[in-house]
C-alpha positions as CSV (number, residue, x, y, z in Angstrom):
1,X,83.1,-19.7,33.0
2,X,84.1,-16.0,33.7
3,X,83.9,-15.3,29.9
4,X,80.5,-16.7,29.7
5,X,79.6,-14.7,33.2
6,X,81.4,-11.2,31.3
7,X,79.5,-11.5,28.4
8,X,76.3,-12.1,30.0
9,X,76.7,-9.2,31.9
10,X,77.5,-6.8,29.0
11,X,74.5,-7.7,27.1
12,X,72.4,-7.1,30.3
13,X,74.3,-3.3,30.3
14,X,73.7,-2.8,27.1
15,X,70.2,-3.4,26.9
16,X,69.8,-1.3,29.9
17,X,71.5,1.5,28.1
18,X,69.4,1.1,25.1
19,X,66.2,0.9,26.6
20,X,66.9,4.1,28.6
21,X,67.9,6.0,25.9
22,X,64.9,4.9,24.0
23,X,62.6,5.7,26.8
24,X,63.9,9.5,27.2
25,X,65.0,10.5,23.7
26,X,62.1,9.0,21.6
27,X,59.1,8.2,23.4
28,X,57.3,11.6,24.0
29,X,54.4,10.9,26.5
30,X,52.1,14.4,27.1
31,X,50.2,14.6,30.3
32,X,47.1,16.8,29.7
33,X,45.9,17.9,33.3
34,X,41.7,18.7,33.3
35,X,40.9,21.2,36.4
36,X,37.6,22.7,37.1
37,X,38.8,26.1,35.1
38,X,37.2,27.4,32.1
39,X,39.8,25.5,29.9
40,X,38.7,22.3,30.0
41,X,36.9,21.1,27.2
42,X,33.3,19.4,26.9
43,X,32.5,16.9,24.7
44,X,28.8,15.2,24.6
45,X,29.0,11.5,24.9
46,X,26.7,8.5,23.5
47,X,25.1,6.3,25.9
48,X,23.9,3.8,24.1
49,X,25.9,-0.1,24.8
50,X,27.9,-1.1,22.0
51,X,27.4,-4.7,21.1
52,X,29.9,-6.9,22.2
53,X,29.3,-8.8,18.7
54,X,29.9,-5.4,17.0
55,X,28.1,-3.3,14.7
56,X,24.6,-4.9,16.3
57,X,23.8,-7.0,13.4
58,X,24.5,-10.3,14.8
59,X,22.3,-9.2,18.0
60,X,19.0,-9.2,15.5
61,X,17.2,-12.6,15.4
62,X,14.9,-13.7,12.8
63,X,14.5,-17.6,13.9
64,X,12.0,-16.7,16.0
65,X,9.8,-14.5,13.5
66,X,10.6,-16.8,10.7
67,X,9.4,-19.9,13.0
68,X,5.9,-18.3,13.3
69,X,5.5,-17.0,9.6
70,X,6.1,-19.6,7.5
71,X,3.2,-22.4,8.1
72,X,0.6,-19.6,7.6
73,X,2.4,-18.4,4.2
74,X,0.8,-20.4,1.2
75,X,0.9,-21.2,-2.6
76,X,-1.7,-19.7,-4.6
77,X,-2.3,-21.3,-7.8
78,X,-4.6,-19.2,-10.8
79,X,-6.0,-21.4,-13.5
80,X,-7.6,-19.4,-16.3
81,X,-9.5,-20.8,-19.4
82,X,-7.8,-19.2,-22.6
83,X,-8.6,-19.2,-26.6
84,X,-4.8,-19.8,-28.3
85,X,-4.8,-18.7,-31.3
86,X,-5.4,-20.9,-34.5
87,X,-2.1,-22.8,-35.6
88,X,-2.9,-23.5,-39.0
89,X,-5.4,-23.0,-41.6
90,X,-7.3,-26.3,-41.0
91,X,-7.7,-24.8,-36.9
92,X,-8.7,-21.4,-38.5
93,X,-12.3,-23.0,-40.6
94,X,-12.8,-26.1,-38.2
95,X,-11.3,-25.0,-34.7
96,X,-13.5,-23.6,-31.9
97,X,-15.3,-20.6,-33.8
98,X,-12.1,-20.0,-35.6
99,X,-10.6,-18.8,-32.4
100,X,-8.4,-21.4,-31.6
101,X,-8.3,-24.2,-28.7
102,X,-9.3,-23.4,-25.2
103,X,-6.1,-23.5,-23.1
104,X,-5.3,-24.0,-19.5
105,X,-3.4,-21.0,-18.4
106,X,-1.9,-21.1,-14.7
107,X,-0.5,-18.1,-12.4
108,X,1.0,-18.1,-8.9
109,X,1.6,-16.3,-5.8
110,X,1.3,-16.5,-2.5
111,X,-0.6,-16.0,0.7
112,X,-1.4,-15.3,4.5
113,X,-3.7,-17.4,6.2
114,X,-5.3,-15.0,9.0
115,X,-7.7,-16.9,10.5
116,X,-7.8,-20.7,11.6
117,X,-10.6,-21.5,9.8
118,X,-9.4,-20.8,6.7
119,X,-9.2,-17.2,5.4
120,X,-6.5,-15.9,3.1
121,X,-5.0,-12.5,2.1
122,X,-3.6,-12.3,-1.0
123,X,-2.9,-9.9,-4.4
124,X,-5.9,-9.1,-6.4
125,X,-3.2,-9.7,-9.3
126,X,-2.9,-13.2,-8.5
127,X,-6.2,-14.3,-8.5
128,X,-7.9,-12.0,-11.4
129,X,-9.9,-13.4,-14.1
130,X,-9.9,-17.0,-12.3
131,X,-11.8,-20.3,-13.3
132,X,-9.9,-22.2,-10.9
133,X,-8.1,-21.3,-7.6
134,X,-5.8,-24.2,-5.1
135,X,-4.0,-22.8,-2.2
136,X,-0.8,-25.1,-1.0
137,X,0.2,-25.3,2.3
138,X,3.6,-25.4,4.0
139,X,3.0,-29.0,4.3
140,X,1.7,-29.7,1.3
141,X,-1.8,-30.0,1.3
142,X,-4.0,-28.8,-1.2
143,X,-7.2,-27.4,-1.1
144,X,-9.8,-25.8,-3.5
145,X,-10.6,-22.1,-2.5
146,X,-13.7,-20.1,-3.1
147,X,-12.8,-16.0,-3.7
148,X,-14.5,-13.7,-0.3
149,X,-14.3,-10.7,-2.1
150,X,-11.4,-8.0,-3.7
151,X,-10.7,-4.4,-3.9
152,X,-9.0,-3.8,-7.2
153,X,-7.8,-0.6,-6.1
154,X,-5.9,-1.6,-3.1
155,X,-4.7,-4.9,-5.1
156,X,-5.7,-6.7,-2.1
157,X,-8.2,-10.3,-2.0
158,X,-9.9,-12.5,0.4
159,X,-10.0,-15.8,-0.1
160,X,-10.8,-19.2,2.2
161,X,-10.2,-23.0,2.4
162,X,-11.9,-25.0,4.3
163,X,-9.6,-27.8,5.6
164,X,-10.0,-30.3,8.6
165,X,-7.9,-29.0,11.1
166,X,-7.4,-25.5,12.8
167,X,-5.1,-23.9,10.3
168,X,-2.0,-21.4,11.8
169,X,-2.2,-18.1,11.1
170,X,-0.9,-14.5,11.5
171,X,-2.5,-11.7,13.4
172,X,-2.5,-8.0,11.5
173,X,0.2,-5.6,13.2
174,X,-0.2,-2.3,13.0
175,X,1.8,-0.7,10.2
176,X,1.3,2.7,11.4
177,X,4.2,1.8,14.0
178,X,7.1,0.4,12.2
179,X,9.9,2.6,11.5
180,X,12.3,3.3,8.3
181,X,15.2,1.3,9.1
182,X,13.3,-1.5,11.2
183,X,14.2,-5.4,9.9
184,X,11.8,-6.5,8.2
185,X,11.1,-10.4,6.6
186,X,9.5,-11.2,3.9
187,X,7.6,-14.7,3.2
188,X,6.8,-16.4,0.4
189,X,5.4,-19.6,-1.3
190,X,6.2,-18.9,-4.7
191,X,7.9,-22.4,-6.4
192,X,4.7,-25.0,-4.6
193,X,8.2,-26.1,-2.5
194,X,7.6,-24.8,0.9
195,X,8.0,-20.9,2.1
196,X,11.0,-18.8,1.9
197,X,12.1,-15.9,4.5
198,X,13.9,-13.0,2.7
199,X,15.5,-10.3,5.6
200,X,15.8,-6.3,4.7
201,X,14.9,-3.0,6.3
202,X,11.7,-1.0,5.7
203,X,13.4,1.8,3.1
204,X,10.5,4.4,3.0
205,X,6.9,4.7,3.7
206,X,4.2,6.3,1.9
207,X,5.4,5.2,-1.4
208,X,3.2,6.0,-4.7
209,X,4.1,3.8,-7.3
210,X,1.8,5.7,-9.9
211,X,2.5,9.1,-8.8
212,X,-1.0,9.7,-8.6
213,X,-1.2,10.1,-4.9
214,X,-3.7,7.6,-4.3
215,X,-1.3,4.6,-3.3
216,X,0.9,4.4,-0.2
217,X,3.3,1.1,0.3
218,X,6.0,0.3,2.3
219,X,9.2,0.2,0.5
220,X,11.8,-3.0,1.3
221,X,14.7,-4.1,0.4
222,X,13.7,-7.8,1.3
223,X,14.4,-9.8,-1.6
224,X,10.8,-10.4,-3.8
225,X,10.3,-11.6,-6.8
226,X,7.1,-12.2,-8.8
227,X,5.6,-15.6,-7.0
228,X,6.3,-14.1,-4.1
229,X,2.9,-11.4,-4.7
230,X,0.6,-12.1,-1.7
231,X,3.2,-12.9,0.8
232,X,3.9,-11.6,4.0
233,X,5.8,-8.7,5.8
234,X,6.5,-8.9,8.7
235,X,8.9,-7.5,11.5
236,X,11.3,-9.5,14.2
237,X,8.5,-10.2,16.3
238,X,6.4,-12.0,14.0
239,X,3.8,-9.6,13.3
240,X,2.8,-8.9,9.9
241,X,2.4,-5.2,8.9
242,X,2.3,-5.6,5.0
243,X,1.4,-7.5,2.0
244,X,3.9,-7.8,-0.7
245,X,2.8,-6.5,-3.7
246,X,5.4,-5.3,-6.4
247,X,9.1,-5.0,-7.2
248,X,10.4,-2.2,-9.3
249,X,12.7,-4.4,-11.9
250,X,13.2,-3.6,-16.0
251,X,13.8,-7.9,-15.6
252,X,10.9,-8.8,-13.3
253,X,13.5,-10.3,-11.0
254,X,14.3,-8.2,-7.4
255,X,16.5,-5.3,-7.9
256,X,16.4,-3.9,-4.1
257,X,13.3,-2.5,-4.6
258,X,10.1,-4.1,-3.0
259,X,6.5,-2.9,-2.2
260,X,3.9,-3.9,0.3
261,X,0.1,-2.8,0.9
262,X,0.4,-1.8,4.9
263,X,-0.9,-4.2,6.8
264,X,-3.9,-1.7,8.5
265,X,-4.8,-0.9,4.8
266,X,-5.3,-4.7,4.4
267,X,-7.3,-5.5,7.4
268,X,-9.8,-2.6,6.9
269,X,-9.9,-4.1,3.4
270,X,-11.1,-7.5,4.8
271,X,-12.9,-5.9,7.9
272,X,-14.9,-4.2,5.2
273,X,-15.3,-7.4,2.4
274,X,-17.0,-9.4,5.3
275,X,-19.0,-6.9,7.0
276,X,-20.4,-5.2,4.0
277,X,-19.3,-7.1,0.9
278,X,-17.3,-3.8,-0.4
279,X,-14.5,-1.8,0.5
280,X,-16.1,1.5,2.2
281,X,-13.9,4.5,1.6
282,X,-14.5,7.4,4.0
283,X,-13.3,10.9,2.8
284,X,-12.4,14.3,3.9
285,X,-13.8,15.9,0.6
286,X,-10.9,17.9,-0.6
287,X,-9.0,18.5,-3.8
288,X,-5.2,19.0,-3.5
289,X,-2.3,20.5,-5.6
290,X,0.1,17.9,-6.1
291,X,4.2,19.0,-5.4
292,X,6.0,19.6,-7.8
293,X,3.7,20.7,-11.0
294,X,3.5,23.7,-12.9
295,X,0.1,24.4,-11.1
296,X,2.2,24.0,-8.3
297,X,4.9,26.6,-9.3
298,X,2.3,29.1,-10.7
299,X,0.9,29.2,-6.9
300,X,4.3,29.6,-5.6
301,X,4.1,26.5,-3.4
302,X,6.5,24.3,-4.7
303,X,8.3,23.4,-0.8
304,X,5.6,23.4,1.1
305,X,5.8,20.4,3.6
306,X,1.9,18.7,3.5
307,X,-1.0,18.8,1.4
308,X,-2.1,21.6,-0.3
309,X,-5.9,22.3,0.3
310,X,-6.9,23.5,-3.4
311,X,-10.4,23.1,-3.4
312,X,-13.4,21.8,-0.6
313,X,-16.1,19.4,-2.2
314,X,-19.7,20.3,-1.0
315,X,-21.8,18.4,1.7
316,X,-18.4,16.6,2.5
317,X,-16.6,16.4,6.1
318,X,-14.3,19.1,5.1
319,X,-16.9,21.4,4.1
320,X,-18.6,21.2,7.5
321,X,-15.7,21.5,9.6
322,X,-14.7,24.6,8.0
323,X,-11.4,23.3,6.0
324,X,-10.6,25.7,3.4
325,X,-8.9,26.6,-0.1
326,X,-5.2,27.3,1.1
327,X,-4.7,25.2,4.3
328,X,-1.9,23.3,4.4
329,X,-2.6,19.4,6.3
330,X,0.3,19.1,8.1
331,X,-1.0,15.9,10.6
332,X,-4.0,13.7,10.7
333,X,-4.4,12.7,14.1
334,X,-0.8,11.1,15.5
335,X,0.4,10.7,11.5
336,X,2.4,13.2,10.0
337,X,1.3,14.6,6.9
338,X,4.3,15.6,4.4
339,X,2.8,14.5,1.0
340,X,-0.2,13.4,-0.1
341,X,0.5,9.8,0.3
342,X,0.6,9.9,4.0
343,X,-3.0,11.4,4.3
344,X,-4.7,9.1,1.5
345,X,-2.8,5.8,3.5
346,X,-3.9,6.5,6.6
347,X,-7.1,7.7,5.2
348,X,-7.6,4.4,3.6
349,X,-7.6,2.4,7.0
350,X,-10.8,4.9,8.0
351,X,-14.7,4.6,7.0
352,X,-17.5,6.9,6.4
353,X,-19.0,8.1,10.0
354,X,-15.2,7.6,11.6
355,X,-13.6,10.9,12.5
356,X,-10.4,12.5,12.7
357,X,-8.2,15.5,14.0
358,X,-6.7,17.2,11.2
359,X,-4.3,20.0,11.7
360,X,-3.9,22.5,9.3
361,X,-1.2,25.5,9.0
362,X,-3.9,28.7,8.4
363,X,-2.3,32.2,8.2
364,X,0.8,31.4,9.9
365,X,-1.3,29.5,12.8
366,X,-1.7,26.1,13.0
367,X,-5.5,24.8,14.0
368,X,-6.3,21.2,15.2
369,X,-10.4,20.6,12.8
370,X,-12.0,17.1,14.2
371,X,-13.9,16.0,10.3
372,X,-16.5,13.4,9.8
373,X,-15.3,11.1,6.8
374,X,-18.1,11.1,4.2
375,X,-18.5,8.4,1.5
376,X,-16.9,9.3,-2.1
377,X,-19.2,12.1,-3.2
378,X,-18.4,11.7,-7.0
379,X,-16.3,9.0,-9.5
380,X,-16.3,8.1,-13.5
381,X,-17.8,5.2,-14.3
382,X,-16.3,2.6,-16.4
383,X,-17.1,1.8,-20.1
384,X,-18.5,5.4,-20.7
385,X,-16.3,7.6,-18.7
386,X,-19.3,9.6,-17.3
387,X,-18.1,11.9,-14.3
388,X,-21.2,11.6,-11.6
389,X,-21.5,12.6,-8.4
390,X,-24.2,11.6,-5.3
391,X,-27.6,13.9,-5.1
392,X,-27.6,16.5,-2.6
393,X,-30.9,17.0,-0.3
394,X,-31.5,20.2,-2.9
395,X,-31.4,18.0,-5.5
396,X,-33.9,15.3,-4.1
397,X,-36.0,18.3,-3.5
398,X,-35.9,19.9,-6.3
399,X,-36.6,16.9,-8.5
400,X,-38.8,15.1,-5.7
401,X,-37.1,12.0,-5.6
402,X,-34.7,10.0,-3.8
403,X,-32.6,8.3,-6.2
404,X,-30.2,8.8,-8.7
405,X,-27.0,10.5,-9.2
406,X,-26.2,14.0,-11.1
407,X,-23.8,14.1,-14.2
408,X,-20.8,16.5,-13.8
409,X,-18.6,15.8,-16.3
410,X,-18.6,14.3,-19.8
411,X,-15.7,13.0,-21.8
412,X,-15.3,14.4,-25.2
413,X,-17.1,11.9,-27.5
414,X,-20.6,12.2,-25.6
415,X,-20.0,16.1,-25.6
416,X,-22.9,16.8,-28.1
417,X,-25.2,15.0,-26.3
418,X,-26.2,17.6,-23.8
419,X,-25.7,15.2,-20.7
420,X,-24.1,17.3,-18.3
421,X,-26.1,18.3,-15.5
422,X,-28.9,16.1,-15.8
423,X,-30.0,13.6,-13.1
424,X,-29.1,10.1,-14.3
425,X,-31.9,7.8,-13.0
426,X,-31.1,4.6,-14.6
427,X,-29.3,2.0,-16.8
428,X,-30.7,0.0,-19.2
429,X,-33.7,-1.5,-16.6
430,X,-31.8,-1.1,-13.4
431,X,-32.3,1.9,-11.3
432,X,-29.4,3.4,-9.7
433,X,-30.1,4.7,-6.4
434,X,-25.8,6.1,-5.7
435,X,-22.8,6.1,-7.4
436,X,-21.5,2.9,-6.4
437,X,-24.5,1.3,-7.9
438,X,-23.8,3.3,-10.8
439,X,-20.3,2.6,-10.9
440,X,-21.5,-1.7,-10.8
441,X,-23.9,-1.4,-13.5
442,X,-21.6,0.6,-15.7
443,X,-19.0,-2.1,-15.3
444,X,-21.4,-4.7,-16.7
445,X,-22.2,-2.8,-20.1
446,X,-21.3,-5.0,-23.0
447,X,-19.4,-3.1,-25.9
448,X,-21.9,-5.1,-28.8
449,X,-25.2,-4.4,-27.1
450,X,-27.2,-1.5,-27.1
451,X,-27.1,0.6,-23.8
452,X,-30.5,2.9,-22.6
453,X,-29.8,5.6,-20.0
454,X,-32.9,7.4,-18.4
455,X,-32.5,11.2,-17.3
456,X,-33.9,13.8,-16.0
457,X,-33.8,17.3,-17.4
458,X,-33.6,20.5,-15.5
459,X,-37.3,20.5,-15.9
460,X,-37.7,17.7,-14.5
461,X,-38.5,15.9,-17.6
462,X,-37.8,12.0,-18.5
463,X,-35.0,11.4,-21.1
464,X,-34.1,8.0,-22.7
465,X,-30.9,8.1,-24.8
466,X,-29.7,5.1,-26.7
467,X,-25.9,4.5,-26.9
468,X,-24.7,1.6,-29.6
């Protein structure tokens, strides 16, 4: 028992001994004493709560913005009547007109219901050259649909149903809010199964797929893929702010990169399909020097940060509120103004008669011009590729009347006819009282018919050309 007691007692000593030594020789605790002298150091400190999940990410709840999105997300289905082409020699002499067998051809995509009785957003690409559109709902109904009306240039469509019931649907957002880095969810009906949700962030704004300065999407990196055209963006709360449009994909499958027409572009798109029948496109009336071109380096503004004023049309908002050759759009009411994109998208949610602030960057000084959009003063019409632009009070007085539109530019192949400058009355039998009328009747020349403009000279003399 003594033994047992003596060695028990050692071992205690010893780790006494060992501890201690530890304690003094190796563990090297410095004290660093903070006083109120100049010495002390100051370090800024973030006060922002950290998650007690972590990085935040599990904090973020889609359940509730995918609960309200997806029974007002549809299938759109696109039947098309096609020729296929003959299969064999006996198709080629006895088949339909030697053209081959009409065909069923089918598309898809998908869509926002945003009303409850019945009216749809989608894609202008997914309903185009239709004989036959069916919208699917999330619970598999299926209903005929009748097209509203589309705008081509904004790839956007209104459609409607008309079912039984009150049907749910999503109320526009406003786009102009949502921020780069904000989750975003993107819906879809693209299989006929029922919708999918997709989760990303917004990547960029103000995107320009054509790099012609006329677009402006919001960039995702929400999974899309081609059915999914039509679908809806929208952000935790439930609010849609976009239209899916387009990926960016070598494959046609998503890469990472997905566009959507802001939702504020889309609504004044339908605002303006059921008011007026048309989109109507209010203007400032400028011309621009777009970054990055050698015009651009020959004026020596290759970094400037907004738009470039390069030229002001006539009779135009800009032209009456003084804008000028040289000023540099830096914002357009609240919306910042860095590149062209981010005037034309916020432009696009306007209409002639609405005004807006514009500041421009003049000689160093920056001045805040309120301008009166106008409607688009001049376009080219289709088929012919005429350049025309709307009369001016001079010209209705000069020429005593009060249609027609003046030619201002003439593609090569009609360059010996001596059109330019000459008052353009009308087509065929149809008068044409503006350009948009002009632009319509264009669009309806047939390429094996003869076509008859009327003009007027500078003299005020009737001309009749005959185009083959």
């Amino acid at each position: 028992m003594k033994k047992i007691t003596s060695t028990f007692l050692v071992a205690v000593f010893a780790g006494a001994i060992t501890l201690g030594a530890y304690k003094y020789f190796f563990e090297n605790t410095k004290y660093a004493i903070v006083n109120d002298g100049t010495g002390a150091s100051m370090f800024d400190t973030s006060l922002t709560p950290t998650s007690v999940k972590g990085s935040g990410l599990n904090d973020v709840d889609f359940t509730t913005a995918a609960a309200s999105t997806v029974n007002a997300v549809v299938h759109v289905k696109n039947v098309t009547i096609g020729r296929a082409q003959p299969s064999n020699i006996m198709d080629f002499f006895y088949g339909q007109g030697g053209q081959g067998q009409e065909r069923a051809q089918v598309g898809t995509g998908s869509g926002v219901i945003i009303s409850q009785d019945g009216y749809i957003v989608t894609n202008n690409h997914v309903i185009d050259n239709f004989n036959q559109l069916q919208v699917t709902l999330n619970n598999n109904k299926t209903y005929d649909a009748e097209l509203v009306g589309t705008d081509p240039n904004s790839d956007i469509a209104l459609i409607k149903i008309e079912a039984e019931d009150d049907l749910p649907y999503l109320a526009f957002g406003d786009s102009d809010n949502i921020k780069i880095g904000e989750w975003v969810l993107a819906v879809g009906n693209p299989f006929n199964l029922t919708s999918t949700v997709t989760a990303g962030i917004v990547s960029a704004k103000a995107r320009d797929l054509q790099m012609g300065g006329s677009q402006s999407f919001i960039q995702t990196d929400a999974a899309v893929n081609p059915g999914n055209s039509g679908g809806a963006l929208v952000n935790t709360n439930g609010d849609l702010v976009g239209i899916n449009t387009a990926i960016t994909s070598q494959t046609g499958s998503y890469v990472g990169y997905s566009f959507a027409v802001p939702s504020n572009i889309a609504k004044k798109v339908v605002d303006d399909i059921l008011e007026y029948g048309n989109v109507q496109k209010g203007i400032l009336g400028i011309s621009y020097i777009p970054m990055n071109s050698p015009y651009a380096a020959e004026k020596g503004i290759q970094n400037i940060d907004g738009v470039y004023i390069d030229g002001v049309e006539d009779n135009t908002g800009a032209a009456k509120a003084d804008l000028r050759s040289g000023d540099v759009i830096k914002q357009v009411d609240n919306i910042k103004v860095h590149k062209f994109p981010d005037l034309t998208g916020y432009l696009s949610t306007k209409k002639p008669g609405d005004e807006v602030q514009v500041t421009v960057e003049r000689d160093g000084n920056q001045l805040k011009l309120p301008v009166t959009l106008t409607k688009i003063q001049s376009l080219t019409v289709p088929e012919m590729g005429l350049v025309i632009k709307n009369l001016t009070d001079k010209d209705r007085k000069q020429y005593n009347i009060k249609k027609g539109v003046r030619i201002v530019g003439v593609p090569e192949r009609y360059s010996g006819y001596g059109l330019e400058g000459k008052i353009l009355i009308a087509l065929d039998d149809s008068e044409i009282n503006d350009i948009e009328e002009a632009k319509r009747l264009f669009a309806g020349i047939s390429k094996y018919e003869k076509t008859v403009i009327t003009m007027l000279n500078n003299k005020g003399e009737r001309e009749r050309l005959i185009f083959q």
